[in-house]
Each structure stands twice: as C-alpha cells, then as structure tokens.
VMD Tcl script that draws the C-alpha trace (Angstrom):
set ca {
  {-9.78 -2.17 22.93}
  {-7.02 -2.58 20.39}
  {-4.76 -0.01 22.38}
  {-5.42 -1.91 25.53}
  {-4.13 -4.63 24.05}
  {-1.43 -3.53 22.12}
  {-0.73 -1.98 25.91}
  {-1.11 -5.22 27.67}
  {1.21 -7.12 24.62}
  {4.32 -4.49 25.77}
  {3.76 -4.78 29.67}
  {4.51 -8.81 28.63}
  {7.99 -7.99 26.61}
  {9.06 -5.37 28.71}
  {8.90 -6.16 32.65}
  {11.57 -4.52 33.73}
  {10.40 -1.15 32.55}
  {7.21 -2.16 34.42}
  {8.05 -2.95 37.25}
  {10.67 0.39 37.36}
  {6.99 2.90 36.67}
  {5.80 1.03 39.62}
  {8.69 2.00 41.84}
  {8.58 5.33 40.64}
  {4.61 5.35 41.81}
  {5.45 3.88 44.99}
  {8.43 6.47 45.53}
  {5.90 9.23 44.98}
  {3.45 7.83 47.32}
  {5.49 7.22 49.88}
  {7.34 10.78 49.72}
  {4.10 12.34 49.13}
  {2.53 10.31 52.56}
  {5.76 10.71 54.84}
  {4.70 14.79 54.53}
  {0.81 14.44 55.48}
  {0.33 14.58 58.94}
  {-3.06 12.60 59.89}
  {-3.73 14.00 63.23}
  {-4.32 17.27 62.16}
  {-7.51 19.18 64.36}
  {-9.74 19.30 60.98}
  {-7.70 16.03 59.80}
  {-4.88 15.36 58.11}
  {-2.42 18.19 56.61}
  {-0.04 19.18 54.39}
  {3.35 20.11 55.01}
  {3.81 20.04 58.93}
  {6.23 17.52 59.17}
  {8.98 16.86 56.95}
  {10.96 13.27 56.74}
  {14.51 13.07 57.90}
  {17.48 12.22 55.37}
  {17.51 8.80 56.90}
  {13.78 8.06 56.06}
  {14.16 9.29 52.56}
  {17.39 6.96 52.15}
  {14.97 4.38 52.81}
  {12.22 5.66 51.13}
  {13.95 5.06 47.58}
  {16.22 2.34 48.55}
  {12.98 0.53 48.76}
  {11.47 1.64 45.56}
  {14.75 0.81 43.95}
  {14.42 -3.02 45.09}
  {11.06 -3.17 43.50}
  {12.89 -2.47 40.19}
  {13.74 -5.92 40.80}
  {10.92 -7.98 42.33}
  {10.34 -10.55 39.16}
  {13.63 -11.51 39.32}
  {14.68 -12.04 42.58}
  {11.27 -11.74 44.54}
  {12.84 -14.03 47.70}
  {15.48 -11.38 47.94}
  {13.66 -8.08 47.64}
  {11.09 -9.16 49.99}
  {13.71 -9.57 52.72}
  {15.70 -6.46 51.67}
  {12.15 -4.35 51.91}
  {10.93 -6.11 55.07}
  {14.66 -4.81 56.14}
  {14.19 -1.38 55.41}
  {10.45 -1.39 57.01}
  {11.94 -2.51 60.59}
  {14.78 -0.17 60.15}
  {12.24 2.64 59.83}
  {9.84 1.33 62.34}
  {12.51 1.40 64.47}
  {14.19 4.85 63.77}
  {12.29 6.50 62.22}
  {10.68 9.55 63.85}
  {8.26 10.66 62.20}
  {7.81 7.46 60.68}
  {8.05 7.17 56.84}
  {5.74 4.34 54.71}
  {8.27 2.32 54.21}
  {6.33 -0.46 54.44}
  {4.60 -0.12 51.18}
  {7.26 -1.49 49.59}
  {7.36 -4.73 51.82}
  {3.63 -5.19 51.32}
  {3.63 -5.02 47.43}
  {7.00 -7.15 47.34}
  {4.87 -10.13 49.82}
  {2.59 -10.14 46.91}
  {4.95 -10.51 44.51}
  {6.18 -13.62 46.09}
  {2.65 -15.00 47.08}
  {1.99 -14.46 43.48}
  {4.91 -17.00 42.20}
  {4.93 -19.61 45.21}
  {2.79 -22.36 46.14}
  {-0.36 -21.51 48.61}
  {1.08 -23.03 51.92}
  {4.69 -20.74 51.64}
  {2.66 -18.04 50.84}
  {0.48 -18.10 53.98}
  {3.83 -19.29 56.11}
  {6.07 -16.71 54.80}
  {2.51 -13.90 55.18}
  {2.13 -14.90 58.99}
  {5.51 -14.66 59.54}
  {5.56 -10.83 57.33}
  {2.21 -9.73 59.37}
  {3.68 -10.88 62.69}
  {7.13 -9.52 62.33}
  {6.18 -6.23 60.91}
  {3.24 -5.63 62.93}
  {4.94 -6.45 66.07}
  {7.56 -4.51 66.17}
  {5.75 -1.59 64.88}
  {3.88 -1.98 68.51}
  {6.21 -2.63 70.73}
  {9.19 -0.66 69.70}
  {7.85 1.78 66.87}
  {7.35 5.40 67.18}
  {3.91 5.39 67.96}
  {1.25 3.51 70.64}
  {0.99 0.10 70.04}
  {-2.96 0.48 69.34}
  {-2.42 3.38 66.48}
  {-4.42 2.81 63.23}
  {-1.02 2.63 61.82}
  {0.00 -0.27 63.24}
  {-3.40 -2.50 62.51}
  {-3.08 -0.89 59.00}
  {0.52 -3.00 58.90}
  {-1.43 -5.85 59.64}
  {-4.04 -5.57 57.69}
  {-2.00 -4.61 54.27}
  {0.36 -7.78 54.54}
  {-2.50 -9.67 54.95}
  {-4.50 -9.04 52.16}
  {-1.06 -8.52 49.91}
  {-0.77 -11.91 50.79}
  {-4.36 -13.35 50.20}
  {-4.37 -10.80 46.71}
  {-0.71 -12.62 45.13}
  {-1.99 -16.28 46.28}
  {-5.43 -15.65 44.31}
  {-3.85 -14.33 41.10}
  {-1.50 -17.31 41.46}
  {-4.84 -19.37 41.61}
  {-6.20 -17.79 38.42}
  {-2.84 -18.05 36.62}
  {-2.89 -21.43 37.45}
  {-6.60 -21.87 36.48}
  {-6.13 -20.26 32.89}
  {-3.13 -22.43 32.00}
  {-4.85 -25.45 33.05}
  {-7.95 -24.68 30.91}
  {-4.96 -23.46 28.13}
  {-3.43 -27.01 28.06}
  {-6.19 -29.02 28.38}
  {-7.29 -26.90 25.37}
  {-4.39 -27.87 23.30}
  {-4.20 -31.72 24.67}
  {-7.81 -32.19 23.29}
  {-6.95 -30.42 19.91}
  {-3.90 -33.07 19.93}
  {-6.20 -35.44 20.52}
  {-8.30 -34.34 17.73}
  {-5.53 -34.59 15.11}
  {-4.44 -37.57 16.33}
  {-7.91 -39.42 16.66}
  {-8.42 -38.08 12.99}
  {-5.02 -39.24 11.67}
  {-5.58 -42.91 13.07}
  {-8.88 -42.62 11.74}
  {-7.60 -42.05 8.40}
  {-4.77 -44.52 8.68}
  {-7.49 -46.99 9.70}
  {-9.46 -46.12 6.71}
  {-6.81 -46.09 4.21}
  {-5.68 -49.72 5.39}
  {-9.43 -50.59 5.22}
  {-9.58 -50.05 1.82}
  {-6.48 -51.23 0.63}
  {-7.25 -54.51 2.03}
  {-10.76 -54.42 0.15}
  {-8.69 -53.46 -2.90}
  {-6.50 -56.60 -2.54}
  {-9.24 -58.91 -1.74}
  {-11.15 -57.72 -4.87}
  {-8.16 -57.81 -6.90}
  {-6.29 -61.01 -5.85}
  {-9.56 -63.21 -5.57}
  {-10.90 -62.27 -9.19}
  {-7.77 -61.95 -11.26}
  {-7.08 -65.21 -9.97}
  {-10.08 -66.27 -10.96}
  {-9.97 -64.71 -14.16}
  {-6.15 -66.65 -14.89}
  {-7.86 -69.63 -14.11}
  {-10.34 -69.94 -16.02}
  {-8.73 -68.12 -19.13}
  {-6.32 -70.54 -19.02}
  {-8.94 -73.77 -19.38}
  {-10.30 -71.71 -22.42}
  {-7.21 -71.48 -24.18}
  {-6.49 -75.20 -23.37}
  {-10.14 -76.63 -23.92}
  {-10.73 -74.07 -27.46}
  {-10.18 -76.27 -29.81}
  {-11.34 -79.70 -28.76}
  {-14.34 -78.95 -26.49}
  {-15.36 -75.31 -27.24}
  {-18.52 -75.65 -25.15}
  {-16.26 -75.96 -22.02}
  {-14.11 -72.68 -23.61}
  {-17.40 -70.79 -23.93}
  {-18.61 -71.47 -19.91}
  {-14.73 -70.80 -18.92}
  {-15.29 -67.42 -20.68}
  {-18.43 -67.05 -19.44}
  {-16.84 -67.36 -16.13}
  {-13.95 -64.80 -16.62}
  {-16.70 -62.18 -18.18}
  {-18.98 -62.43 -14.44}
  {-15.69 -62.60 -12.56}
  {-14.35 -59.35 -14.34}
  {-17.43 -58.17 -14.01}
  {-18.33 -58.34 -10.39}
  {-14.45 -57.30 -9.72}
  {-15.49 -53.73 -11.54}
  {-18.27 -53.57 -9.92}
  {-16.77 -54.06 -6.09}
  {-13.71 -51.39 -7.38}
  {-16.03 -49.31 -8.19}
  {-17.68 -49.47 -5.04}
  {-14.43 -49.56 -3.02}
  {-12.91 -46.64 -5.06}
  {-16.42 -44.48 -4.48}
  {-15.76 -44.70 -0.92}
  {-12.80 -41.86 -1.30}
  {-14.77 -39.59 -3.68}
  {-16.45 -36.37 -1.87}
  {-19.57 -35.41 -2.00}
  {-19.98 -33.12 -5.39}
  {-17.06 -34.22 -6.96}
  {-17.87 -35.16 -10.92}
  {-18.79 -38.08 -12.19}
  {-15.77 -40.08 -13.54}
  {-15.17 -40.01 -17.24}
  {-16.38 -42.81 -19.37}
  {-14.24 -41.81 -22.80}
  {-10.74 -43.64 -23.46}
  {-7.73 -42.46 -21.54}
  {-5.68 -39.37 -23.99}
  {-2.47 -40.64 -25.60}
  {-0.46 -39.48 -28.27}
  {-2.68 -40.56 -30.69}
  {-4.83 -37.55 -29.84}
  {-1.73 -35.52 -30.88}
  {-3.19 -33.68 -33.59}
  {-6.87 -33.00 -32.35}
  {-5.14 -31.57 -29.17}
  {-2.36 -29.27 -31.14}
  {-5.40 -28.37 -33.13}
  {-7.26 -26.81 -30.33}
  {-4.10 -24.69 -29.69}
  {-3.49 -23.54 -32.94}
  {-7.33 -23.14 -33.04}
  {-6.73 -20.68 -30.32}
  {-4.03 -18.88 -31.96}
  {-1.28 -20.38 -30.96}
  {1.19 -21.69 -33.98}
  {2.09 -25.55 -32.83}
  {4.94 -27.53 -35.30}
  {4.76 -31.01 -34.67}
  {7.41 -33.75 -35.34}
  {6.65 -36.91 -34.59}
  {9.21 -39.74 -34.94}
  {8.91 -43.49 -35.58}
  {7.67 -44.21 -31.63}
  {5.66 -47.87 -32.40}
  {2.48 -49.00 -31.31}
  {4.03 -50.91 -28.61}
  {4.18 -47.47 -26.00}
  {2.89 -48.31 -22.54}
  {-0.34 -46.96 -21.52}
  {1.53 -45.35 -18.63}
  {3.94 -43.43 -20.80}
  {1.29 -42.92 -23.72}
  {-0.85 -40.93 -21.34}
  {2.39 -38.93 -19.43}
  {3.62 -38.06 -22.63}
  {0.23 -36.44 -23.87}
  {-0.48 -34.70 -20.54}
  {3.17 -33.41 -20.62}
  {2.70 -31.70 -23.89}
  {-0.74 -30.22 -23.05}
  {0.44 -28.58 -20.00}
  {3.89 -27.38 -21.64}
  {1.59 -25.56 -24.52}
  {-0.71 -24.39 -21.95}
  {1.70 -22.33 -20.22}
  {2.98 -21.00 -23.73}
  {-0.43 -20.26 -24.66}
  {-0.81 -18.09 -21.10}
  {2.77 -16.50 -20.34}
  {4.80 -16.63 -24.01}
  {3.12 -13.68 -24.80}
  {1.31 -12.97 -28.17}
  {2.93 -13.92 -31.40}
  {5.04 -16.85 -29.51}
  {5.29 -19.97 -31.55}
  {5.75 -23.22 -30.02}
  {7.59 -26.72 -31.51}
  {6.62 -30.59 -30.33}
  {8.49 -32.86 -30.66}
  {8.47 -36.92 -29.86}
  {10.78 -39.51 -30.80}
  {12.05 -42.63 -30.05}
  {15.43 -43.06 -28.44}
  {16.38 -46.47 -27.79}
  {14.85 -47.58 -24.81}
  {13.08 -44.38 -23.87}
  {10.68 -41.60 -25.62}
  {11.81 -38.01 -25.12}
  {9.23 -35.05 -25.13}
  {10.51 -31.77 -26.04}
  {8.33 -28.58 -26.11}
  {9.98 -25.36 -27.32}
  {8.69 -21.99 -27.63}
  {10.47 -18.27 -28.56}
  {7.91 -16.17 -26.67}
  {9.39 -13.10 -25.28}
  {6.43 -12.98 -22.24}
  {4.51 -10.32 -21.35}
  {6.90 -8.13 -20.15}
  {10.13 -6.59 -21.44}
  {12.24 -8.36 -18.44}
  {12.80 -11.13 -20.51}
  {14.63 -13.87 -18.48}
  {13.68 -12.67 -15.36}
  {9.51 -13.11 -15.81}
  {9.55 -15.57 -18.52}
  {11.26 -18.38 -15.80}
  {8.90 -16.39 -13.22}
  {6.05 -17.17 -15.13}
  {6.93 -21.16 -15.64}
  {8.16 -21.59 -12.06}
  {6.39 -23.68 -9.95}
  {4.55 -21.40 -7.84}
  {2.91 -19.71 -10.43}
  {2.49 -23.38 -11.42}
  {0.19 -24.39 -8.45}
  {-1.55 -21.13 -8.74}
  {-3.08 -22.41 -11.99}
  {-3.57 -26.06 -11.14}
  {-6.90 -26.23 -11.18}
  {-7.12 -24.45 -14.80}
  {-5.23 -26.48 -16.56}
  {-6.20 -29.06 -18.96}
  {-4.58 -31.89 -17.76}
  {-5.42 -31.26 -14.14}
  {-1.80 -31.91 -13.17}
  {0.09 -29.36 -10.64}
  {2.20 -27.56 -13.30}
  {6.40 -28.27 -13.62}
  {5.82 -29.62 -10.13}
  {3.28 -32.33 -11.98}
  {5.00 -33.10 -15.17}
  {7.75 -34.04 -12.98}
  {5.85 -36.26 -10.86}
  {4.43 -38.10 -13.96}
  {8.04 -38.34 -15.45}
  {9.57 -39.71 -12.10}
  {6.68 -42.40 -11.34}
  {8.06 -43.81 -14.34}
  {11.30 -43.94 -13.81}
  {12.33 -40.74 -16.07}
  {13.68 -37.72 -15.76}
  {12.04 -34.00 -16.41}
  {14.03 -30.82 -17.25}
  {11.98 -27.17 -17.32}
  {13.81 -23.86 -17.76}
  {13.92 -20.66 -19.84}
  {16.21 -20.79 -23.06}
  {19.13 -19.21 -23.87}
  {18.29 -16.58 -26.35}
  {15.02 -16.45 -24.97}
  {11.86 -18.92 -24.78}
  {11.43 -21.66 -23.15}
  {12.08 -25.48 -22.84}
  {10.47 -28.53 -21.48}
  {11.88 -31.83 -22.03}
  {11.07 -35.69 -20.19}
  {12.77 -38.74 -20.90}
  {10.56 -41.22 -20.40}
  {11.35 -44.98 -20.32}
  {9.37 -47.78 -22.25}
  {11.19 -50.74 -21.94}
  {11.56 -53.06 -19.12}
  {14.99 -53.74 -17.65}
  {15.51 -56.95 -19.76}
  {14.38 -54.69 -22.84}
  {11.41 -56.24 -23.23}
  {8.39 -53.95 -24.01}
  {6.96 -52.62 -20.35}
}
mol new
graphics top color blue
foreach p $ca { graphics top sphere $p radius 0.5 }
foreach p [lrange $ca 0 end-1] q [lrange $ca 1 end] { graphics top cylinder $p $q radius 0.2 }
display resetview
C-alpha cells in the first residue's frame, strides 16, 4: 500500500514522464498489431504482413503527440484524428493508428464540460468511422470499422465519467473544508461572544458595587463622629455590598476555569517580604543565594511587589537547573529613584564544557517554555519575566555574562507619572 502510494504521489509531480511511458505502450501496441494479420485460416498470425514506411511514420508520430496530451489536449486530438484519416486513407495494410485518436478523445472528454465532450465524440465517431467505410482499405461492414466506432465512443463516455468523479471528489473536498471554516469560525464568534459576555458581567458587578461601596463609605466618614449609629449601618452597607460583589466575581470568574483545574489559593499573594523564606528554600537545596536588599519602603505596589518576587524565583530556578553544580547565585533589590531594579547573578559554568554557547542555550526562551509548567512561579520563563516587567511599564534584560554566568535584570517602575506612589 505504501509503494502504491508513494507510486501514485510521483505519477502527480511528474506528468510528462507519464504520459511519455504511455506513448511508448501505445507505440508498441500499435507496431506489435500493424504485424498480426486477423484473417488468418486458424485466426490471426504473426508475421505475414509487414507495415509500410509510411504507416510506421505515422505510427510514432502519433505516439509522439501523446507525449503531449495534458498540455495541449485540443491540439493533439486533431493532430491524431489527422494521422488516423491519413492512414485510413493510405494505408494498405492498414496500421492502428487510431489508437492514438481514441485515447487522445478521452483525454479531452476528461478536461471539458459533458455537452463538448459528447459534440466533439459524435463528431470523432462519425468522422473516423465514416471514412474508414467508405474510402478505407477494407469493406465498409469489417469488424474494423464498427471497432472505430465503438472505441471513440466509449473513450468518450470513459473521459466524461472520470471528469464526473473528479468533479464529485472536489466538491465533497471543499465542502469538507467550507464546513471546517465554518467550524472555526462558529467557535471563534462563540468565544468572542463569550468573552464580551463576561466582561460585561465583570463591569456590571464592578461598577454597580464599588459605587456602592464609595457611597456609602463616604456617609461613614462624614456621619463618624456625630451620629456613629448612621456610620455603623453605612458600613454595614459597604461590608454586604463588598460582599455580594465577591461573591458574583467569583461566580463570573468560575465561568472560565476548566473542569479539574485546582482550587484557587486562599494564602496572601508572595512579595518581597517572603524574600528570605524563598532564598532559604534554595540554599536549602544547595544552592548558595547572597542577598542585598536596599532601602525599597513599604510603599511598593502590590503589582511590582509580586513581579519582583516571581522574577527572582524564576531567575534562581534556572540557576538551580542549568548553572551547573557548585554555581553560586547573588540578589539583589534596590531602590532607584522612581523605579526598583532586580538583578540576579550567577558564575555557573553549566553542565557542559561549551561554556557560552549552552549556558545562553540553556536560559533561552525555548528551553524556557519547555519548563513552564515546572516552575515555581508558573510564569513562561525569560519570555514571562518579560511580560510581567512590560505590563508595568519596565524593562527586562536576560543574557549570559561576560566571563561566564549569567544575568537577569528588570527595572520596574513604582511611581506614578506625577511621582506620586502608584
């Protein structure tokens, strides 16, 4: 089966060459038939008539337009059906010429529309067939000159049906690949449907409660000190509102969590004042961790708290896999003006002795992905750290050291625009 296949995969890329081995079979037949001599007295035999020059000629000056029937199938038709009536007409004894006209009528009923085929097949059958019986070598009722008939017609009626099929198989073929369009699409617009769906819940849920809660926070604040029963309902109100707008996000949110995923965690979202416990599971590991930590406030933003913690986990958990053993790695966090820089150092050599070459192999981004879903953090690698760094505005640098090691290092902003805390 797989030869057949790999057979029927070259007849596709190489026509030509095809279509030339079935002129050369046709050739043969036709020599080999233009020598038999079917009347024999115990039937036909071999070798007691021999073609003429002419009748060769046109023998292989048939076979040689077949070499070409894909191309031009309009014009080897004609110059076949020309060789046929020259034969027919000359030829004594007669050669099969016409094989070559019948096989080239199926070529073109095989690439034309059914009604030209069947005009263009009369007109073939007609033509041949009559002058093969009225001025051809032998009596107009021979076998020879029904057989005419008979082979044009059913070349005909054999190229319109495998036209038919063609036809048939591409049809089923495209409407094969319009319904998988359809598919996609349909499940696209779905999705776009859905996601719209839910953002409007979000803002609903959002806009109506926090509203609320404003509110009613701010008749607390202005009612506190001279009617503190009134404070006490207002925060009453703000605790159900806040309330019931958790509950409806969590509901909303749910909606886009898969079946098996795990439950959502319940601790406090990591920052960097889980430094230490976290450099104290590496170096727990065996993986020496120096930590400097500057003068950073208590005023960093959540946002940048928790990027700067998940940078510096997944930095020392791609020491702690591709330094190599005896690697030592160096944190460092401080406060530059406006923005916090993260800086994560180590002089592993890798595993291997091609220093440069597999250490920034090892930290690239592909190998990266490959160990997303192993990583602590549960970001995407360089590719991740990045992301985090450029959602806030920052910038992210990752790349091996000169003298060996390697370097990660964010910028990431804390302050707004008008230097107030963000």
């Amino acid at each position: 089966m797989t030869t057949l296949l790999r057979g029927r995969g070259w007849a596709r890329t190489h026509p030509l060459a095809v279509d030339a081995a079935l002129a050369s079979a046709v050739l043969v037949c036709m020599v080999v038939g233009s020598f038999v001599e079917p009347y024999g007295e115990h039937g036909p035999t071999w070798g007691t008539r021999t073609p003429d020059a002419p009748s060769l000629l046109l023998m292989a000056l048939g076979a040689l337009a077949l070499v070409f029937r894909r191309r031009a199938p309009w014009a080897v038709l004609a110059a076949t059906c020309a060789a046929a009536l020259v034969e027919l007409l000359t030829g004594e004894p007669r050669a099969p010429v016409v094989m070559c006209a019948v096989i080239a009528l199926f070529t073109v009923a095989a690439t034309t529309d059914r009604s030209t085929t069947w005009r263009i097949g009369v007109v073939t059958m007609t033509g041949l067939t009559g002058v093969a019986m009225l001025r051809g070598p032998l009596p107009w009722y021979a076998q020879e000159n029904l057989g005419i008939f008979a082979w044009t017609g059913m070349a005909a009626a054999a190229g319109d049906a495998v036209r038919s099929r063609r036809a048939f198989v591409n049809a089923i073929r495209e409407r094969a690949e319009r319904a998988e369009r359809t598919r996609e699409e349909e499940a696209r617009r779905r999705v776009a449907e859905e996601r719209l769906r839910i953002a409007r819940d979000l803002h609903d849920v959002v806009a109506h409660h926090i509203a609320l809660v404003n509110v009613q926070a701010g008749v607390a604040a202005h009612v506190m000190d001279k009617r503190p029963d009134q404070a006490k309902e207002a925060l009453s109100h703000v605790r159900d509102a806040s309330r019931s707008a958790l509950g409806e996000l969590r509901a909303t949110v749910g909606l886009l969590r898969q079946t098996g995923d795990p439950e959502a965690p319940t601790e406090p979202a990591p920052g960097l004042h889980r430094l230490d416990e976290l450099v104290e599971t590496f170096r727990n590991a065996g993986l020496p961790v120096e930590v400097a930590l500057g003068q950073i406030g208590l005023d960093l933003p959540a946002a940048a708290d928790l990027a700067a913690f998940r940078i510096i986990q997944e930095a020392l958990t791609n020491v702690q896999k591709h330094a190599g053993p005896g690697a030592k790695a160096e944190v460092s966090v401080v406060r530059v003006g406006p923005n916090v820089e993260v800086t994560v150092i180590d002089d592993g050599p890798g595993h291997d002795k091609a220093d440069d070459e597999k250490h920034d192999e090892k930290h690239d981004e592909k190998h990266d992905e490959k160990h997303d879903e192993k990583h602590v953090g549960g970001g995407h690698g360089l590719i991740g750290m990045r992301e985090r760094v450029t959602a806030l505005g920052g910038s992210c640098s990752a790349g091996p050291r000169y003298g060996g090691g390697f370097r990660v290092h964010a910028i990431l902003p804390v302050t707004t625009a008008k230097g107030g805390t963000a």
